[in-house]
C-alpha positions in Angstrom: -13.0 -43.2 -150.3 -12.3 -39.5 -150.0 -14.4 -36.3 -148.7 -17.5 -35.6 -151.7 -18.5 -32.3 -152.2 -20.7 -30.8 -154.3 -20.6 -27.9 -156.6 -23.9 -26.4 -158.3 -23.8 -24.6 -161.6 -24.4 -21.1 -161.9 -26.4 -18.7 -165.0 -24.4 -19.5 -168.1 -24.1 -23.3 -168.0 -27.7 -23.9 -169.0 -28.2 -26.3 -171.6 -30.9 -27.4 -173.6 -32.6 -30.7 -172.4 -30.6 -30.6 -169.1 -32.2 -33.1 -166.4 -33.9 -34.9 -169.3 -31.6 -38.2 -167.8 -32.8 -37.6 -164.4 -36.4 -36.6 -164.9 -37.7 -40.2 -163.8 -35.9 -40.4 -160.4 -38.9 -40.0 -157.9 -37.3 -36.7 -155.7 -36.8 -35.1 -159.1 -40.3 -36.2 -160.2 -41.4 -34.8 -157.0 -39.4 -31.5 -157.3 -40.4 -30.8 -160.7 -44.2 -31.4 -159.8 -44.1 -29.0 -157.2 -42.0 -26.4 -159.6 -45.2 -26.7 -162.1 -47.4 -25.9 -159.3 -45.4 -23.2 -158.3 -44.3 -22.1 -161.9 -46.2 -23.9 -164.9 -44.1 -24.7 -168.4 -40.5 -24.2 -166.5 -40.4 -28.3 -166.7 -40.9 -28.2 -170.2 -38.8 -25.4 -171.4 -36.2 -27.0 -169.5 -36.1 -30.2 -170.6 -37.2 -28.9 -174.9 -36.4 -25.1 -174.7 -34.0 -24.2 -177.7 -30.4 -22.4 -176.1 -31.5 -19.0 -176.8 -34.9 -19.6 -174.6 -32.5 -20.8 -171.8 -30.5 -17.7 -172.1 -33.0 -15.8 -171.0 -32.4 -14.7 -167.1 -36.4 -15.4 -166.6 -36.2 -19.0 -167.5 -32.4 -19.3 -166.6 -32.1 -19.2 -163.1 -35.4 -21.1 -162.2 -33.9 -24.4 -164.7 -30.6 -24.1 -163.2 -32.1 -24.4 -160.4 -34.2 -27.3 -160.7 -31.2 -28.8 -162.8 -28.9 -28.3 -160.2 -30.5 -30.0 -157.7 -31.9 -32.9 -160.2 -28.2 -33.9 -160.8 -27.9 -33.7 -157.0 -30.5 -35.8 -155.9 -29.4 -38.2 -158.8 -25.7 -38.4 -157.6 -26.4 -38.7 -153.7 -28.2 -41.7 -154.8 -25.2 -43.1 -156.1 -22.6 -41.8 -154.0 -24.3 -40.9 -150.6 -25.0 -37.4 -148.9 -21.7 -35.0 -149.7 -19.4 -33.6 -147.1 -20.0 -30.2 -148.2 -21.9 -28.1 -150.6 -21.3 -25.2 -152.8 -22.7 -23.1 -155.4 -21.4 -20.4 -157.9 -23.8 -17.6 -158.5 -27.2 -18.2 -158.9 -26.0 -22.1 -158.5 -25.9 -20.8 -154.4 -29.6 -21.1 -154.0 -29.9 -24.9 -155.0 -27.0 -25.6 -152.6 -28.4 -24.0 -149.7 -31.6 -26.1 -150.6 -29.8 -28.9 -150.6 -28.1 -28.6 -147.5 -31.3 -28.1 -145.5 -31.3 -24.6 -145.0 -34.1 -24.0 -147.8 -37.4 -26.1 -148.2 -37.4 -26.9 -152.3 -40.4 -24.8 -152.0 -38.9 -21.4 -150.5 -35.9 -21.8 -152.6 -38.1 -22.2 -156.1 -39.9 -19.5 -154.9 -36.5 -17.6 -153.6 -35.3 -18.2 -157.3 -38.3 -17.4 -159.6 -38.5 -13.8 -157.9 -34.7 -12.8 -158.0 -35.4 -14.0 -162.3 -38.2 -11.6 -162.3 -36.7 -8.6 -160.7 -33.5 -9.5 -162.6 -35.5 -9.6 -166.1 -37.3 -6.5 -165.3 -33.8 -4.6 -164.3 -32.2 -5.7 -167.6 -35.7 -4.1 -169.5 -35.4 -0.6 -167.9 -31.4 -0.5 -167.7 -28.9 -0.8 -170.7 -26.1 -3.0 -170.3 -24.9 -6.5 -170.4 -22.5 -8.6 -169.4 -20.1 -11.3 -171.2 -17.6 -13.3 -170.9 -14.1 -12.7 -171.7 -12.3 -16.0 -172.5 -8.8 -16.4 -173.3 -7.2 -13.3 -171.5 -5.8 -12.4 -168.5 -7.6 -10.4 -166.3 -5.2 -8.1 -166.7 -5.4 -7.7 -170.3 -9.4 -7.6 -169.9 -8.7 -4.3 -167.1 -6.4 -2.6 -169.3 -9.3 -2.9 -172.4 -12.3 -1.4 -170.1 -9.6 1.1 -169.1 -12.0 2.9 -166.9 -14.7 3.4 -169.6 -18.5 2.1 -168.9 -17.1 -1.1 -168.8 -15.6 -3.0 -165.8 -14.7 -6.3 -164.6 -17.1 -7.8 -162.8 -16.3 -11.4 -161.8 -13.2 -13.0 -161.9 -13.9 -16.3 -162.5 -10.9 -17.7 -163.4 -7.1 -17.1 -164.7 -8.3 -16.8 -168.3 -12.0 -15.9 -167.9 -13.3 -12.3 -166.8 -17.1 -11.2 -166.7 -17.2 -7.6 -168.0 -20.7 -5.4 -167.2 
């Protein structure tokens, strides 16, 4: 078999009921018992929040994290430890928790403060950000065309964040 490596999810890929499959496997049982402890209802709103709930930075980052590293535990029981990790975004934070270099703890922790001073930026500063899909970056530059808008992540050949 070839190298495995795993990639975790950033903000933006949330889903309502995500983990619900996985829930039952004892390390995510485990994980999610010590999120409640840490952070009570995040569980929940995971697994039965509606998509605009999950949208929410507050909520999104601390299920994507516990998501993230659900599926995780759930596919290195099926396929063994990966060669390597990665994460996109806020999806970094699970996969340095994976890798050892976070206790579950410190990284739930790690990610329920950077959602809080996150939320509390977006409530005292106007803006946004979205997605551009289906242009070139280059088409997506020459729109902001040095306004209040600018490209801010690159993600791929035909997807451009703009803030």
């Amino acid at each position: 078999m070839g190298r495995i490596a795993f990639l975790f999810a950033g903000q933006g890929a949330q889903v309502p009921g995500m983990a619900a499959d996985v829930k039952d496997l004892p390390k995510v049982r485990k994980l999610f018992d010590l999120a409640e402890s840490i952070r009570p209802g995040t569980v929940e709103k995971m697994l039965s929040g509606t998509q605009e709930e999950l949208t929410r930075t507050l909520l999104t980052q601390p299920t994507m994290f516990l998501a993230d590293l659900a599926y995780a535990y759930a596919k290195e029981e099926e396929t063994g430890t990966p060669d390597c990790v990665c994460g996109f975004s806020v999806g970094e934070v699970p996969a340095l928790c994976f890798a050892g270099v976070f206790s579950e703890e410190d990284a739930f922790r790690t990610i329920v403060k950077r959602a809080e001073l996150m939320e509390a930026y977006t409530q005292r500063v106007a803006g946004c950000m979205i997605a551009v899909i289906g242009l070139a970056p280059e088409a997506v530059e020459a729109l902001c065309d040095g306004g209040k808008q600018h490209p801010a992540n690159y993600n791929g050949a035909k997807q451009t964040v703009v803030a």
